[in-house]
C-alpha positions in Angstrom: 29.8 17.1 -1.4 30.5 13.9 0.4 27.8 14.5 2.9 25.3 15.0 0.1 26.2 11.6 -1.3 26.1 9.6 1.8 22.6 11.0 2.9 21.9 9.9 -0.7 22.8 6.5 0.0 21.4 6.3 3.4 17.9 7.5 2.2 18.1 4.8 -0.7 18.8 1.9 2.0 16.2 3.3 4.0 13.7 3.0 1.0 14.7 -0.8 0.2 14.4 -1.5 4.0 10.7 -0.2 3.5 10.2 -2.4 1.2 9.8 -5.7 3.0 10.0 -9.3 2.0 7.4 -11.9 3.0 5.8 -15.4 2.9 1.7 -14.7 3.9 0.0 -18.3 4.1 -3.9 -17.1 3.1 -6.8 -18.8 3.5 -9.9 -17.8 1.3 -13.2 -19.1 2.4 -16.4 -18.6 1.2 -17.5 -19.1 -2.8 -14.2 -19.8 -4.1 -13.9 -23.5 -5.8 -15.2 -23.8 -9.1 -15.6 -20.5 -10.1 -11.5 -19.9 -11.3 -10.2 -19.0 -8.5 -6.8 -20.4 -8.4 -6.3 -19.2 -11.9 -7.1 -16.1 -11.4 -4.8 -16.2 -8.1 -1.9 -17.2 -10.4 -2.7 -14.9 -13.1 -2.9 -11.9 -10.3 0.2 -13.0 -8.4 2.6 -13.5 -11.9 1.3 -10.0 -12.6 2.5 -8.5 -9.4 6.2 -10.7 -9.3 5.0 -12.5 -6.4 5.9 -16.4 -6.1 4.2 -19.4 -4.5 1.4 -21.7 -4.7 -2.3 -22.1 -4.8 -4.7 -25.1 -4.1 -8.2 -26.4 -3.2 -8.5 -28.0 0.3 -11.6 -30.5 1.1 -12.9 -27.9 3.3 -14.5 -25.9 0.1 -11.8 -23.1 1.2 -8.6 -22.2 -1.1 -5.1 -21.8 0.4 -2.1 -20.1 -1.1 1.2 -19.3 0.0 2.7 -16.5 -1.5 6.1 -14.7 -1.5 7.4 -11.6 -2.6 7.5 -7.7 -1.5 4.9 -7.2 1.0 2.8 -4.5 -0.8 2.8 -6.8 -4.0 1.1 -9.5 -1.6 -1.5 -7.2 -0.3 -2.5 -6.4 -3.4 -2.8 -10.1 -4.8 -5.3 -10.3 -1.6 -7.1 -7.2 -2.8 -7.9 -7.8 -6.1 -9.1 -12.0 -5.4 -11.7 -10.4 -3.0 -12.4 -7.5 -4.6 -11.8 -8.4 -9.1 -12.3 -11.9 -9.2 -15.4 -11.5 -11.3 -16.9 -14.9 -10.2 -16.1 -15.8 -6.2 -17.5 -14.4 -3.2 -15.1 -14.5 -0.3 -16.6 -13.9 2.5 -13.5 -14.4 5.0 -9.4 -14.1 4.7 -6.9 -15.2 7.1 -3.4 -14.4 6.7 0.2 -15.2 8.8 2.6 -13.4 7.8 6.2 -14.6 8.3 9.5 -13.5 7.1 10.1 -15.1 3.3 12.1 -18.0 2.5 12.8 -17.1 -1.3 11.3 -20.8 -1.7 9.4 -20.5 -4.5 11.2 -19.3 -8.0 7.4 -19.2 -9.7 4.0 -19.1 -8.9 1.8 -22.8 -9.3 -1.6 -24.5 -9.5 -1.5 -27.7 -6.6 
């Protein structure tokens, strides 16, 4: 009986190691200022528990730094180039890097 119950807990601490923790700094480029975008980015990232920021840079491009479970992240990316109803992004970057638990919400700049 006690083996059963330690491959329990193993298998559960092997399923919360699966489920990383990150910071991904993200550039958006392409029709993203004035058309919502950083709303939406807020509205999409509150959704899926993931924390951080979101601004405008001169360039015409949008940065965000978000941080939460990796998957959660990806997803946020997804849906601004794939939902957002009015951009066009035409190119992402993204570093990854291990998260900082800096943020406790998720803001406009």
């Amino acid at each position: 009986m006690n083996g059963i119950r330690v491959a329990k807990s193993i298998f559960a601490a092997l399923c919360l190691l699966s489920i990383m923790i990150a910071r991904a700094d993200v550039r958006f480029r392409g029709r993203v200022q004035g058309v919502h975008f950083r709303n939406f980015t807020r509205k999409y990232a509150k959704r899926l528990q993931v924390s951080g920021w979101v601004r405008n840079l001169p360039d015409g491009s949008v940065e965000a730094l978000f941080e939460g479970e990796d998957g959660a992240i990806n997803e946020v990316i997804r849906m601004l180039t794939e939902e957002q109803p009015y951009a066009q992004v035409e190119h992402v970057d993204v570093i990854w890097s291990l998260s900082q638990n800096e943020f406790p919400n998720f803001e406009i700049h």
